[in-house]
DSSP file (Angstrom, degrees, kcal/mol; ACC not computed):
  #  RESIDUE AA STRUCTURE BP1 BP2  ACC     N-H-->O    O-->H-N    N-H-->O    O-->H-N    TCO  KAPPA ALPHA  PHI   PSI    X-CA   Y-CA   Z-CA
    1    1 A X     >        0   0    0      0, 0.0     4,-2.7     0, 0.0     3,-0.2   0.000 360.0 360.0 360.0 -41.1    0.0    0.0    0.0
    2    2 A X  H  >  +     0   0    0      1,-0.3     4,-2.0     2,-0.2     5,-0.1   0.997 360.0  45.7 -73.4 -57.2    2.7    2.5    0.9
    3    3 A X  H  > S+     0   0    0      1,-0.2     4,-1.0     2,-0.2    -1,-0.3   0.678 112.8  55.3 -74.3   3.2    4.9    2.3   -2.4
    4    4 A X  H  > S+     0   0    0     -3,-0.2     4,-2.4     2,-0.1    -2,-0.2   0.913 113.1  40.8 -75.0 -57.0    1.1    2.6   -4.3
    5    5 A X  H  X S+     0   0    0     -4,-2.7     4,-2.3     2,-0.2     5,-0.3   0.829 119.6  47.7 -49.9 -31.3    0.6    5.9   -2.3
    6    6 A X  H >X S+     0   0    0     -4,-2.0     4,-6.3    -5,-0.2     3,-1.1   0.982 113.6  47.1 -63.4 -77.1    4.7    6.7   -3.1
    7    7 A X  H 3X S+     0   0    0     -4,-1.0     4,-3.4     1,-0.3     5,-0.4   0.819 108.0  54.3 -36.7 -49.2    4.2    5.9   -6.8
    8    8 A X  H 3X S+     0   0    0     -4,-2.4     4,-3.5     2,-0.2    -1,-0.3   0.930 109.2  49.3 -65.8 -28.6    0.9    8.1   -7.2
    9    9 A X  H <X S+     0   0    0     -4,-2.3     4,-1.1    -3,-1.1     5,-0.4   0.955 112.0  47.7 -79.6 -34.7    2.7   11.2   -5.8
   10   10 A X  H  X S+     0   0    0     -4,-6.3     4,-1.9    -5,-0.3     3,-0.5   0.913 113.1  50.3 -69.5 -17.0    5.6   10.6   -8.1
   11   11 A X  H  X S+     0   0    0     -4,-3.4     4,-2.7    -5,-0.3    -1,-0.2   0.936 112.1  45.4 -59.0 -54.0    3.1   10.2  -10.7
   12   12 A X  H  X S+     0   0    0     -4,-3.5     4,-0.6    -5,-0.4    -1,-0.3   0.562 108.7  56.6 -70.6   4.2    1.4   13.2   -9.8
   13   13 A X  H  X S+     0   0    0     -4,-1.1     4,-1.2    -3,-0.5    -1,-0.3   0.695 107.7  44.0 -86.0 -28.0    4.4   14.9   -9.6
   14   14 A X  H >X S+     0   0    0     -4,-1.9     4,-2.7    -5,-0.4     3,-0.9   0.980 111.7  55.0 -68.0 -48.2    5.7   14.1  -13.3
   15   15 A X  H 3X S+     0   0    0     -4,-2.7     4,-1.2     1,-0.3     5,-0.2   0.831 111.0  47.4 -42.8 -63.0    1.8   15.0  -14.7
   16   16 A X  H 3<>S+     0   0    0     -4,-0.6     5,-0.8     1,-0.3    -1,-0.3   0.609 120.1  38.0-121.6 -33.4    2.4   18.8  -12.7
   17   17 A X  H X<5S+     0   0    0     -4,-1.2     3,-0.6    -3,-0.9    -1,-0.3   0.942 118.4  52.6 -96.3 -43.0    6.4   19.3  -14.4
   18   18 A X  H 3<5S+     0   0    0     -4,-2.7    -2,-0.3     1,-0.2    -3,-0.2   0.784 117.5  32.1 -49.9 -38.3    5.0   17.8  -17.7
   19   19 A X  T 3<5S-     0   0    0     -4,-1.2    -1,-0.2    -5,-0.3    -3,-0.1  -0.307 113.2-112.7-106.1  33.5    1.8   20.3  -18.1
   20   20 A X  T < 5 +     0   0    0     -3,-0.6    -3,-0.2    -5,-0.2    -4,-0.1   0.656  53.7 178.4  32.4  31.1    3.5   23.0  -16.6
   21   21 A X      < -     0   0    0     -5,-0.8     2,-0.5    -6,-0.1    -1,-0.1  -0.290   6.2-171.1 -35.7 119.3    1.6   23.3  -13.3
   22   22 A X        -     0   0    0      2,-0.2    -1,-0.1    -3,-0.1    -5,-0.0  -0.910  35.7-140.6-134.0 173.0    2.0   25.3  -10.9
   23   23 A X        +     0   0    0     -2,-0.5    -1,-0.1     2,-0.1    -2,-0.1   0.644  67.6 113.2 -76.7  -1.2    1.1   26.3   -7.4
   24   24 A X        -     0   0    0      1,-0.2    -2,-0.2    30,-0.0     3,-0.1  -0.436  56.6-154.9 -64.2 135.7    1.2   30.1   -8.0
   25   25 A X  S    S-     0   0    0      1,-0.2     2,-0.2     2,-0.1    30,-0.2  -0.093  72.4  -6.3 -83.6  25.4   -2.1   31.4   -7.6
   26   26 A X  S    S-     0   0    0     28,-0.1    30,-0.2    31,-0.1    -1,-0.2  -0.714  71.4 -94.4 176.0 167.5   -0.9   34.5  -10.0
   27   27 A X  B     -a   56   0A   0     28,-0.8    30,-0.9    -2,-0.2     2,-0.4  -0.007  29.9-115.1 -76.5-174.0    1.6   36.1  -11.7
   28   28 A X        -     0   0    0     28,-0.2     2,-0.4    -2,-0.1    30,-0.1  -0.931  53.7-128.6-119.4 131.9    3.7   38.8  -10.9
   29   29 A X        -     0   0    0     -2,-0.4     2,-0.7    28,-0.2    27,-0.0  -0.670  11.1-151.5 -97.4 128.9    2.1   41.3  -14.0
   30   30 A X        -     0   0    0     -2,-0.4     2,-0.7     2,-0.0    97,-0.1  -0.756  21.6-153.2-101.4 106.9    4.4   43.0  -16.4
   31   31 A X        -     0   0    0     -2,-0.7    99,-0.2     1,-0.1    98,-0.1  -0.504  12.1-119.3-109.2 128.0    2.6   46.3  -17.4
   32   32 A X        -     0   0    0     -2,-0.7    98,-2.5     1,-0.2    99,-0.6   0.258  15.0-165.3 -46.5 134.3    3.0   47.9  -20.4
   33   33 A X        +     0   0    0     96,-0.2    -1,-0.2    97,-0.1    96,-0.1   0.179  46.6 127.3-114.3  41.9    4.2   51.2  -20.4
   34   34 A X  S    S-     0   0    0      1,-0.1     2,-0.4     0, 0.0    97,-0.3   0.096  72.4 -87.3 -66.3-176.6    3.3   51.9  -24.0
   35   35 A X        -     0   0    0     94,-0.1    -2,-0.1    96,-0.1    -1,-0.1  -0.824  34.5-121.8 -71.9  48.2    1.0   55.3  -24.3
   36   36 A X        -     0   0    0     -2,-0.4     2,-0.4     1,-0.1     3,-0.1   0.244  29.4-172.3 -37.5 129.6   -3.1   55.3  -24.0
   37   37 A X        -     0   0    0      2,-0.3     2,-0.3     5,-0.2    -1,-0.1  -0.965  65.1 -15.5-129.0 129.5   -4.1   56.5  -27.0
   38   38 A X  S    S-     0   0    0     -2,-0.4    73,-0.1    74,-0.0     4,-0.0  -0.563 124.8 -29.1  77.8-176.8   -8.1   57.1  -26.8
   39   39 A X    >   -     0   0    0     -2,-0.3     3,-1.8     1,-0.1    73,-0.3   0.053  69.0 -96.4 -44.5 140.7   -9.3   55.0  -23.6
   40   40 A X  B 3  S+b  112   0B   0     71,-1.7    73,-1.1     1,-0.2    -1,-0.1  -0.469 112.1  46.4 -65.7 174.3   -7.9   51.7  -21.8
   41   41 A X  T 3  S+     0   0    0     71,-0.2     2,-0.4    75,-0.1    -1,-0.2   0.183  91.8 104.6  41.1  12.4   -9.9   48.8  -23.0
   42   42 A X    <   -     0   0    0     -3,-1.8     2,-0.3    -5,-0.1    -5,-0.2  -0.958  55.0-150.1-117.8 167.5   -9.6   49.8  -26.9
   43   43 A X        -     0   0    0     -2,-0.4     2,-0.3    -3,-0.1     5,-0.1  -0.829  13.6-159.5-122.5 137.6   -7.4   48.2  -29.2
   44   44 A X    >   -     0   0    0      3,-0.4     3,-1.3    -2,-0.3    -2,-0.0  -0.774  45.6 -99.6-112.9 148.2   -5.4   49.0  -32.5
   45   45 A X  T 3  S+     0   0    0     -2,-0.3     3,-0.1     1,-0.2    -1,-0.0   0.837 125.7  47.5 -31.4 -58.5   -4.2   46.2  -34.8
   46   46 A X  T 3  S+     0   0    0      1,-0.2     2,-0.8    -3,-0.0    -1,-0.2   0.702 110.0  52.4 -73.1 -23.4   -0.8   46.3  -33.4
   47   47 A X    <   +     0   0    0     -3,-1.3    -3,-0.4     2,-0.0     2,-0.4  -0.792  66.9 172.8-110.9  84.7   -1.9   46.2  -29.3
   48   48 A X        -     0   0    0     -2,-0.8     2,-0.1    -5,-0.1    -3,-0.0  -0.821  37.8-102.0 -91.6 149.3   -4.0   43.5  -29.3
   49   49 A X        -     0   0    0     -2,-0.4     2,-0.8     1,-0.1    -1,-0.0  -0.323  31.2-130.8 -62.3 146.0   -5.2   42.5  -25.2
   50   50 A X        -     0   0    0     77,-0.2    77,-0.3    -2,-0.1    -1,-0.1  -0.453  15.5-157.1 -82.3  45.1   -3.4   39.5  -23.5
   51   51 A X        -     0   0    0     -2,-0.8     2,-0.4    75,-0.1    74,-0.2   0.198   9.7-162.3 -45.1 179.8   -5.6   36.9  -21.9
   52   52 A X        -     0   0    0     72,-0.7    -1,-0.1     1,-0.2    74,-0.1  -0.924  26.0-135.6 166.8 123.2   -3.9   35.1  -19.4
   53   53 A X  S    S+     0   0    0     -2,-0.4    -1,-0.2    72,-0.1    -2,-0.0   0.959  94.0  49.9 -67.6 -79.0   -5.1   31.5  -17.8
   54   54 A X  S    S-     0   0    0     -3,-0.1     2,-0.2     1,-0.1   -28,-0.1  -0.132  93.3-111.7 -86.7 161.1   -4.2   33.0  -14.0
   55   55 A X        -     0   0    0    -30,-0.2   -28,-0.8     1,-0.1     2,-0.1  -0.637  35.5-112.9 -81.2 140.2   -5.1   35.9  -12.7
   56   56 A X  B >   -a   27   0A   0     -2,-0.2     3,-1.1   -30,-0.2     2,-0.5  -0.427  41.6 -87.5-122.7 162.2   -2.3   38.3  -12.3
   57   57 A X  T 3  S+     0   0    0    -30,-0.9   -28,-0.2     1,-0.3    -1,-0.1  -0.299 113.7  17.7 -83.1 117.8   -1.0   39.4   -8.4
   58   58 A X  T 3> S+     0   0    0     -2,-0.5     4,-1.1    -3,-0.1    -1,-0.3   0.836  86.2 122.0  85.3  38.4   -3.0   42.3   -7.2
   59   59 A X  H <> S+     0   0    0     -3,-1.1     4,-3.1     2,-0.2     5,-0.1   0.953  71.4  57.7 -56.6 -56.7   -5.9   42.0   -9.6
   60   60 A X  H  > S+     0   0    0      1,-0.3     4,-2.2     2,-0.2    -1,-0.1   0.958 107.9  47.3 -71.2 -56.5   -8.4   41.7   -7.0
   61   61 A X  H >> S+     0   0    0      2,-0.2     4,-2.3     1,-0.2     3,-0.7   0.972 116.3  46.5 -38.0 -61.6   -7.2   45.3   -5.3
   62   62 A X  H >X S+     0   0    0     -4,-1.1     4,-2.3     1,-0.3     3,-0.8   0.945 108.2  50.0 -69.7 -53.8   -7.3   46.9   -8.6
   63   63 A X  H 3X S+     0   0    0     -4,-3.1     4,-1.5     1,-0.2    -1,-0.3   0.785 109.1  55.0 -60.1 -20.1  -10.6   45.6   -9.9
   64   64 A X  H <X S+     0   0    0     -4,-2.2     4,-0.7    -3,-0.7    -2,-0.2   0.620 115.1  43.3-109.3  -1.1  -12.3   46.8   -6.4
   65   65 A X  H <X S+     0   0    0     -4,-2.3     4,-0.6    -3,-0.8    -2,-0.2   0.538 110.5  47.7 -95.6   8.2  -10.9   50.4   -7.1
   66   66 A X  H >X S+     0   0    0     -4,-2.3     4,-2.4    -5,-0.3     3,-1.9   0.983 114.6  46.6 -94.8 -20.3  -11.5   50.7  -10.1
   67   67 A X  H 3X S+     0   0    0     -4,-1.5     4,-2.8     1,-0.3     5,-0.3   0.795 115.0  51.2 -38.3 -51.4  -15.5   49.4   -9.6
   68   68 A X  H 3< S+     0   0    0     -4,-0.7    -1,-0.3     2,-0.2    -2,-0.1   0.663 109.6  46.4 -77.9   1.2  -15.6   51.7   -6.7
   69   69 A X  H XX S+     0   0    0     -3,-1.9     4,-3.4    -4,-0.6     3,-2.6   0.883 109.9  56.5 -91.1 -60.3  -14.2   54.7   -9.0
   70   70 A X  H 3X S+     0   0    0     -4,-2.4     4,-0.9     1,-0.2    -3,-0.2   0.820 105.9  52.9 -53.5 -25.4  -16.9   53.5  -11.7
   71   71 A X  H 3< S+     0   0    0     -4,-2.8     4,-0.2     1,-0.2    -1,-0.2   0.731 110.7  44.8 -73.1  -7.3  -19.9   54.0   -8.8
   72   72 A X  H X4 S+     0   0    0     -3,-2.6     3,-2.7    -5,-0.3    -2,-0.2   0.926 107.5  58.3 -84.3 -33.1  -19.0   57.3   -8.0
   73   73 A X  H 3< S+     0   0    0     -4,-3.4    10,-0.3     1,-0.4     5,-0.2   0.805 117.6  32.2 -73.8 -23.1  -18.7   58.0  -11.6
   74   74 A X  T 3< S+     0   0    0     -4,-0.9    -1,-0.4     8,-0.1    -2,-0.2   0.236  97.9 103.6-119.9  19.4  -22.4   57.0  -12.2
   75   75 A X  S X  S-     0   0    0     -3,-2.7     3,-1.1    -4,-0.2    -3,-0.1  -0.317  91.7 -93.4 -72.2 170.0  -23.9   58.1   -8.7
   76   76 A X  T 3  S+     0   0    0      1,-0.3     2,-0.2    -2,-0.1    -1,-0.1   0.961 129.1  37.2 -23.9 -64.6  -26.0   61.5   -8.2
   77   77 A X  T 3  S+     0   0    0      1,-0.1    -1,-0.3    -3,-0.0     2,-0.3  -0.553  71.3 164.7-113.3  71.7  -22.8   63.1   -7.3
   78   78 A X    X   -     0   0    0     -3,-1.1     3,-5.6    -5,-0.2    -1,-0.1   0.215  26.7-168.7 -58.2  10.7  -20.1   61.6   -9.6
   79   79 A X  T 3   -     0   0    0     -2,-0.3    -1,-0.2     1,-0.2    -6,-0.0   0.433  68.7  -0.1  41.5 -93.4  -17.6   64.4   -8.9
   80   80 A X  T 3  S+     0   0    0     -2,-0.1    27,-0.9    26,-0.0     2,-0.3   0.567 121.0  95.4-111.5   0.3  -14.3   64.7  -11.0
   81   81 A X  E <   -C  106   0B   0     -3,-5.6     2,-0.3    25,-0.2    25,-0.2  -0.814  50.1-180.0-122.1 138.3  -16.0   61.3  -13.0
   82   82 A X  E     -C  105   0B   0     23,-2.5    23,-2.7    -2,-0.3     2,-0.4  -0.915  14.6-155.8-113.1 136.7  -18.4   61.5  -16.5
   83   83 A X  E     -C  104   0B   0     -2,-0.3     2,-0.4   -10,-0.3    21,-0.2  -0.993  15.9-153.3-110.1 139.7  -19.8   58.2  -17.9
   84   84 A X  E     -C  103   0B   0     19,-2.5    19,-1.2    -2,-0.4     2,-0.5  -0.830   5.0-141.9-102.3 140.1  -20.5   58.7  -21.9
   85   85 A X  E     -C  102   0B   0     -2,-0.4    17,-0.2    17,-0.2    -2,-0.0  -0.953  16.7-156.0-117.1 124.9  -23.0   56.7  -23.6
   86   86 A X        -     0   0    0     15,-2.9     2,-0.3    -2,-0.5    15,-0.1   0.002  13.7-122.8 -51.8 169.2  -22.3   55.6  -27.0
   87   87 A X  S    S+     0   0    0      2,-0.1     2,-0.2     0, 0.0    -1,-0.1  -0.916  83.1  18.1 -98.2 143.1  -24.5   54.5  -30.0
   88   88 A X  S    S-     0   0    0     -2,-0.3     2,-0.2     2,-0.0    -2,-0.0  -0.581  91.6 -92.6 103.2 177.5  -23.9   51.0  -31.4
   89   89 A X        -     0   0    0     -2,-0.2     2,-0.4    12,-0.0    11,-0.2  -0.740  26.2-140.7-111.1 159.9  -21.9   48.1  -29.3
   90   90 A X  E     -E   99   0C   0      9,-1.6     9,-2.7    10,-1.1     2,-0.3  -0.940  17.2-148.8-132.3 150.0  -18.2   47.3  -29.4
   91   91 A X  E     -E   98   0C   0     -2,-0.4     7,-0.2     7,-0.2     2,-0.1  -0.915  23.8 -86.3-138.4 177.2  -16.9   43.5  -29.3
   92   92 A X        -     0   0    0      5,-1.1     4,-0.4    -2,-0.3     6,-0.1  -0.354  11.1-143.2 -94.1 151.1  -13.7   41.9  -27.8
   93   93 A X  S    S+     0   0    0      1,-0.2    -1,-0.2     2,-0.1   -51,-0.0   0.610  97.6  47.4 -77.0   4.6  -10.7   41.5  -29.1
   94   94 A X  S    S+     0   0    0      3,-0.1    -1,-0.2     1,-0.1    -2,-0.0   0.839 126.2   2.5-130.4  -2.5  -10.3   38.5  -27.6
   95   95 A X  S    S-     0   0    0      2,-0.1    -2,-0.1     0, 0.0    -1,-0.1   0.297  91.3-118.6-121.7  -0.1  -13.5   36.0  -28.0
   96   96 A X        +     0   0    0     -4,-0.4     2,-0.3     1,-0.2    -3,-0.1   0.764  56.9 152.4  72.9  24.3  -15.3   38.0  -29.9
   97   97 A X        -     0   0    0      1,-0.1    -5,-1.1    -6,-0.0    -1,-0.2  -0.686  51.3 -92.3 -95.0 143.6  -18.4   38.6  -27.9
   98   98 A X  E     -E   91   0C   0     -2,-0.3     2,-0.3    -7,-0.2    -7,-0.2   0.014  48.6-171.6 -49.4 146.7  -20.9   41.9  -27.9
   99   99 A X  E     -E   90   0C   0     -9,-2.7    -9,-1.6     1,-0.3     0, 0.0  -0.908  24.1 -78.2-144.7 162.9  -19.8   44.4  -25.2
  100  100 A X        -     0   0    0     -2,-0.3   -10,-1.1   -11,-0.2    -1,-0.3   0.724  24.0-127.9 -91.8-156.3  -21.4   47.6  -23.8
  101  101 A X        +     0   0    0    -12,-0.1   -15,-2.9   -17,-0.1     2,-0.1   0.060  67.4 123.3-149.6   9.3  -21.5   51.2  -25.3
  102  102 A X  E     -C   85   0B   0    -17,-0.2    12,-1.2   -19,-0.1     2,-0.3  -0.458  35.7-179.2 -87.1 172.9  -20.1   52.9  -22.1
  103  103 A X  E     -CD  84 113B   0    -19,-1.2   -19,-2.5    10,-0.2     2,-0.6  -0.956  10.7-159.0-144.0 142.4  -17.1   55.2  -21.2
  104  104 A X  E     -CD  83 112B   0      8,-3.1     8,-0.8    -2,-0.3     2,-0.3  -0.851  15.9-171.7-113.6 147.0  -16.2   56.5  -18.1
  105  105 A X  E     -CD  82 111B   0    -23,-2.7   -23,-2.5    -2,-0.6     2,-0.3  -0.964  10.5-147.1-129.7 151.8  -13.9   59.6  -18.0
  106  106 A X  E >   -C   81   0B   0      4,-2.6     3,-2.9    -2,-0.3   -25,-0.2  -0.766  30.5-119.6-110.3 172.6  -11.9   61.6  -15.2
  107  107 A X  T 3  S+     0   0    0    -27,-0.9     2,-0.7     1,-0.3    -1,-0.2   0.918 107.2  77.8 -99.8 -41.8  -11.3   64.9  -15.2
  108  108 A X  T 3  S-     0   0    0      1,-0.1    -1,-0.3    -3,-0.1     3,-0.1   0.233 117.9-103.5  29.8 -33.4   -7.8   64.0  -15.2
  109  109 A X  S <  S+     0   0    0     -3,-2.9    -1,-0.1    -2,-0.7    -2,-0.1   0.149  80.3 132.1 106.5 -40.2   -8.0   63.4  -18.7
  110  110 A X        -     0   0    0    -71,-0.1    -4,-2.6    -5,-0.0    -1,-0.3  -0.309  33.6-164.8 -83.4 164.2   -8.1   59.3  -18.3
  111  111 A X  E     - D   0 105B   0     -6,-0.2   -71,-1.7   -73,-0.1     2,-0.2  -0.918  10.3-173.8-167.6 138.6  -10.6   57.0  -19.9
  112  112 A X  E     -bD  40 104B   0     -8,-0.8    -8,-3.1   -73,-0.3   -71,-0.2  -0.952  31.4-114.7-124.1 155.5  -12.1   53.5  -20.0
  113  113 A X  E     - D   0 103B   0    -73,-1.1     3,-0.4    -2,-0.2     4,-0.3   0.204  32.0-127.8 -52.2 172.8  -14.1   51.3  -21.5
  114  114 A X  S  > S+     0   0    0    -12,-1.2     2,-1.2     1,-0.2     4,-0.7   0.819 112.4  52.6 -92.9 -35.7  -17.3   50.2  -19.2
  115  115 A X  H  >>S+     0   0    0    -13,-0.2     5,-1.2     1,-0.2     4,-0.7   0.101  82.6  95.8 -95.5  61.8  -16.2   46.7  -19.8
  116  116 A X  H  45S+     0   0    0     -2,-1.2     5,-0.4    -3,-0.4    -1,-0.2   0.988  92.5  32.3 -31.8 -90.6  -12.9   47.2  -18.8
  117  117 A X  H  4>S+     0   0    0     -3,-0.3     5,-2.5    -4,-0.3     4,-0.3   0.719 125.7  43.5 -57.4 -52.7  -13.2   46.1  -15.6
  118  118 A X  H  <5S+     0   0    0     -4,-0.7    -1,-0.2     3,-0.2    -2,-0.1   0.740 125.5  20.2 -76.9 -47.8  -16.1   43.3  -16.3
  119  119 A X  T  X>S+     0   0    0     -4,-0.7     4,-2.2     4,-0.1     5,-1.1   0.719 128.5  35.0-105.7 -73.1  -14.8   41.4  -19.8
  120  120 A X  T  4<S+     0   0    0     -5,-1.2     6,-2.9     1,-0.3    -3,-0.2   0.571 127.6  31.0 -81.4  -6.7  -10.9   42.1  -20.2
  121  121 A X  T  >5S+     0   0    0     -5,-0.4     4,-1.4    -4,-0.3    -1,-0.3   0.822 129.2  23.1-112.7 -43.9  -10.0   42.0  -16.8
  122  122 A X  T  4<S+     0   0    0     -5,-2.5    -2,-0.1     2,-0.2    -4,-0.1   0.789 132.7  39.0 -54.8 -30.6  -12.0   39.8  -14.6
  123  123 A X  T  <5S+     0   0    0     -4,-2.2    -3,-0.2    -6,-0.2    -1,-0.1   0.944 130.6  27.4 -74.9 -53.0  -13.2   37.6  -17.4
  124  124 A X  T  4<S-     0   0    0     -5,-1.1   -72,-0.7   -73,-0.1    -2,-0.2   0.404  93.6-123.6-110.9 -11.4   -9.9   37.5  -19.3
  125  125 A X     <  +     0   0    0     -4,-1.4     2,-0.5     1,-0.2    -4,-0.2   0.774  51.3 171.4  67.7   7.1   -7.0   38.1  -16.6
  126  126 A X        -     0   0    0     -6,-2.9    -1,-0.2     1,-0.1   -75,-0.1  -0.407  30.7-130.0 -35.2 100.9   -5.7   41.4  -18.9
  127  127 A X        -     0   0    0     -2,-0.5   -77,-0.2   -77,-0.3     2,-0.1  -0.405  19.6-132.0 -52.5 126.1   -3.0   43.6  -17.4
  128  128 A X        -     0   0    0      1,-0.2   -96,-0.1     2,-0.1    -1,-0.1  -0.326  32.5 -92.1 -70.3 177.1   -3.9   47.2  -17.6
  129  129 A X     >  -     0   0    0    -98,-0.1     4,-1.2     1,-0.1    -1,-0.2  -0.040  39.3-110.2 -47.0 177.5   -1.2   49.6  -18.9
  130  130 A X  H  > S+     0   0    0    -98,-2.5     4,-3.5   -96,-0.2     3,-0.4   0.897 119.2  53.0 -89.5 -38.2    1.0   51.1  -16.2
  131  131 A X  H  > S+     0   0    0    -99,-0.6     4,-1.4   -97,-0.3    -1,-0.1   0.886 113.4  45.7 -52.1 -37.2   -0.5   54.6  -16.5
  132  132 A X  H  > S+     0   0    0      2,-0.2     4,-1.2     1,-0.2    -1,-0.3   0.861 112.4  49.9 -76.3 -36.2   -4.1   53.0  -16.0
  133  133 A X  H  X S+     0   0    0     -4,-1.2     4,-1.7    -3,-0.4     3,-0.3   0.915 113.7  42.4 -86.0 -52.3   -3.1   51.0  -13.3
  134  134 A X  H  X S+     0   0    0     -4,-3.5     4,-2.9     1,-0.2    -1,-0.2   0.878 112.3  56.8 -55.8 -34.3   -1.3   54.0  -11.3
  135  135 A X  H  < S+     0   0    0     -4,-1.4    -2,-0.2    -5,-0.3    -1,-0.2   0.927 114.9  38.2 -73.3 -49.2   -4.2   56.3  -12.2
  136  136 A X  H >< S+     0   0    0     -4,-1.2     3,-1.3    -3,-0.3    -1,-0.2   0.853 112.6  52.3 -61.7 -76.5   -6.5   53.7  -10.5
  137  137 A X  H 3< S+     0   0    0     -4,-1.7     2,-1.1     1,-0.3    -2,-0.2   0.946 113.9  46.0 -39.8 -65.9   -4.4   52.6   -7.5
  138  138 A X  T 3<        0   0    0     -4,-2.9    -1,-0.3     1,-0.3    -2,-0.2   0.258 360.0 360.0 -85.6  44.1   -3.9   56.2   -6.4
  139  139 A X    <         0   0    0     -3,-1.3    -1,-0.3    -2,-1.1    -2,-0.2   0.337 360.0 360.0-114.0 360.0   -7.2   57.0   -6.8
Protein backbone atom coordinates (compact mmCIF):
# COMPACT_ATOMS: atom_id res chain seq x y z
CA UNK A 1 0.00 0.00 0.00
CA UNK A 2 2.74 2.52 0.94
CA UNK A 3 4.88 2.28 -2.41
CA UNK A 4 1.11 2.55 -4.35
CA UNK A 5 0.65 5.90 -2.26
CA UNK A 6 4.70 6.69 -3.12
CA UNK A 7 4.23 5.89 -6.79
CA UNK A 8 0.93 8.07 -7.17
CA UNK A 9 2.73 11.16 -5.79
CA UNK A 10 5.56 10.62 -8.13
CA UNK A 11 3.11 10.21 -10.72
CA UNK A 12 1.43 13.20 -9.85
CA UNK A 13 4.42 14.89 -9.60
CA UNK A 14 5.65 14.09 -13.32
CA UNK A 15 1.84 14.97 -14.72
CA UNK A 16 2.40 18.78 -12.68
CA UNK A 17 6.40 19.29 -14.43
CA UNK A 18 5.03 17.78 -17.65
CA UNK A 19 1.76 20.29 -18.08
CA UNK A 20 3.55 22.97 -16.57
CA UNK A 21 1.55 23.34 -13.34
CA UNK A 22 2.01 25.33 -10.89
CA UNK A 23 1.08 26.33 -7.40
CA UNK A 24 1.22 30.11 -7.96
CA UNK A 25 -2.10 31.38 -7.64
CA UNK A 26 -0.92 34.47 -10.03
CA UNK A 27 1.59 36.09 -11.68
CA UNK A 28 3.71 38.77 -10.94
CA UNK A 29 2.13 41.35 -14.00
CA UNK A 30 4.35 43.02 -16.40
CA UNK A 31 2.58 46.27 -17.44
CA UNK A 32 3.00 47.90 -20.38
CA UNK A 33 4.22 51.19 -20.42
CA UNK A 34 3.26 51.91 -23.97
CA UNK A 35 1.03 55.33 -24.34
CA UNK A 36 -3.10 55.26 -23.95
CA UNK A 37 -4.10 56.54 -27.01
CA UNK A 38 -8.14 57.12 -26.85
CA UNK A 39 -9.30 55.02 -23.65
CA UNK A 40 -7.92 51.69 -21.79
CA UNK A 41 -9.87 48.76 -23.04
CA UNK A 42 -9.57 49.79 -26.90
CA UNK A 43 -7.37 48.15 -29.24
CA UNK A 44 -5.35 48.99 -32.46
CA UNK A 45 -4.22 46.23 -34.82
CA UNK A 46 -0.78 46.26 -33.38
CA UNK A 47 -1.88 46.19 -29.28
CA UNK A 48 -3.99 43.49 -29.26
CA UNK A 49 -5.15 42.49 -25.21
CA UNK A 50 -3.40 39.48 -23.53
CA UNK A 51 -5.59 36.94 -21.88
CA UNK A 52 -3.93 35.06 -19.40
CA UNK A 53 -5.13 31.47 -17.79
CA UNK A 54 -4.16 33.00 -14.01
CA UNK A 55 -5.07 35.88 -12.70
CA UNK A 56 -2.29 38.30 -12.26
CA UNK A 57 -1.02 39.42 -8.39
CA UNK A 58 -3.04 42.31 -7.16
CA UNK A 59 -5.94 42.02 -9.57
CA UNK A 60 -8.37 41.68 -7.01
CA UNK A 61 -7.24 45.30 -5.34
CA UNK A 62 -7.31 46.89 -8.62
CA UNK A 63 -10.62 45.59 -9.89
CA UNK A 64 -12.33 46.77 -6.41
CA UNK A 65 -10.91 50.36 -7.12
CA UNK A 66 -11.52 50.71 -10.14
CA UNK A 67 -15.47 49.38 -9.61
CA UNK A 68 -15.60 51.67 -6.70
CA UNK A 69 -14.23 54.72 -9.02
CA UNK A 70 -16.93 53.52 -11.70
CA UNK A 71 -19.93 54.00 -8.80
CA UNK A 72 -19.03 57.28 -8.04
CA UNK A 73 -18.75 58.01 -11.58
CA UNK A 74 -22.39 57.01 -12.16
CA UNK A 75 -23.86 58.11 -8.71
CA UNK A 76 -26.04 61.48 -8.23
CA UNK A 77 -22.80 63.15 -7.33
CA UNK A 78 -20.11 61.56 -9.65
CA UNK A 79 -17.63 64.35 -8.86
CA UNK A 80 -14.32 64.67 -11.04
CA UNK A 81 -16.04 61.27 -12.97
CA UNK A 82 -18.42 61.46 -16.49
CA UNK A 83 -19.75 58.17 -17.86
CA UNK A 84 -20.49 58.70 -21.93
CA UNK A 85 -23.00 56.70 -23.61
CA UNK A 86 -22.32 55.58 -26.96
CA UNK A 87 -24.49 54.50 -29.97
CA UNK A 88 -23.89 51.02 -31.44
CA UNK A 89 -21.88 48.07 -29.28
CA UNK A 90 -18.18 47.31 -29.37
CA UNK A 91 -16.90 43.54 -29.27
CA UNK A 92 -13.69 41.93 -27.82
CA UNK A 93 -10.74 41.48 -29.05
CA UNK A 94 -10.32 38.55 -27.61
CA UNK A 95 -13.46 36.03 -28.02
CA UNK A 96 -15.26 38.04 -29.89
CA UNK A 97 -18.37 38.65 -27.87
CA UNK A 98 -20.88 41.90 -27.88
CA UNK A 99 -19.81 44.38 -25.25
CA UNK A 100 -21.37 47.62 -23.83
CA UNK A 101 -21.51 51.25 -25.28
CA UNK A 102 -20.08 52.93 -22.07
CA UNK A 103 -17.13 55.16 -21.25
CA UNK A 104 -16.15 56.47 -18.07
CA UNK A 105 -13.88 59.59 -17.99
CA UNK A 106 -11.88 61.65 -15.23
CA UNK A 107 -11.29 64.92 -15.17
CA UNK A 108 -7.77 64.00 -15.24
CA UNK A 109 -8.02 63.36 -18.70
CA UNK A 110 -8.10 59.29 -18.25
CA UNK A 111 -10.58 56.96 -19.92
CA UNK A 112 -12.12 53.52 -20.02
CA UNK A 113 -14.12 51.27 -21.47
CA UNK A 114 -17.33 50.24 -19.21
CA UNK A 115 -16.18 46.70 -19.83
CA UNK A 116 -12.87 47.18 -18.76
CA UNK A 117 -13.20 46.10 -15.57
CA UNK A 118 -16.10 43.27 -16.35
CA UNK A 119 -14.76 41.43 -19.77
CA UNK A 120 -10.88 42.09 -20.17
CA UNK A 121 -9.98 42.04 -16.78
CA UNK A 122 -12.00 39.84 -14.58
CA UNK A 123 -13.15 37.60 -17.39
CA UNK A 124 -9.92 37.52 -19.30
CA UNK A 125 -7.00 38.11 -16.64
CA UNK A 126 -5.72 41.39 -18.92
CA UNK A 127 -3.04 43.61 -17.45
CA UNK A 128 -3.89 47.16 -17.56
CA UNK A 129 -1.21 49.64 -18.90
CA UNK A 130 1.01 51.13 -16.20
CA UNK A 131 -0.47 54.61 -16.51
CA UNK A 132 -4.10 53.04 -16.03
CA UNK A 133 -3.06 51.04 -13.33
CA UNK A 134 -1.30 54.03 -11.33
CA UNK A 135 -4.24 56.26 -12.19
CA UNK A 136 -6.53 53.70 -10.52
CA UNK A 137 -4.44 52.58 -7.52
CA UNK A 138 -3.93 56.21 -6.44
CA UNK A 139 -7.19 57.03 -6.85
Amino acid sequence: MKTLVILGVVLLCVVFWMFGFSSEKCFQPSFSKRPIVGCEGYWSEDNTPIANPKPWCGKDDFLSKLRAIETVAESDDPGQYSVLTLRGFSTSRIDGSFLGNKEYHSASGMCWTGDFASHYVSDHNVVPSLAFYEFVMST
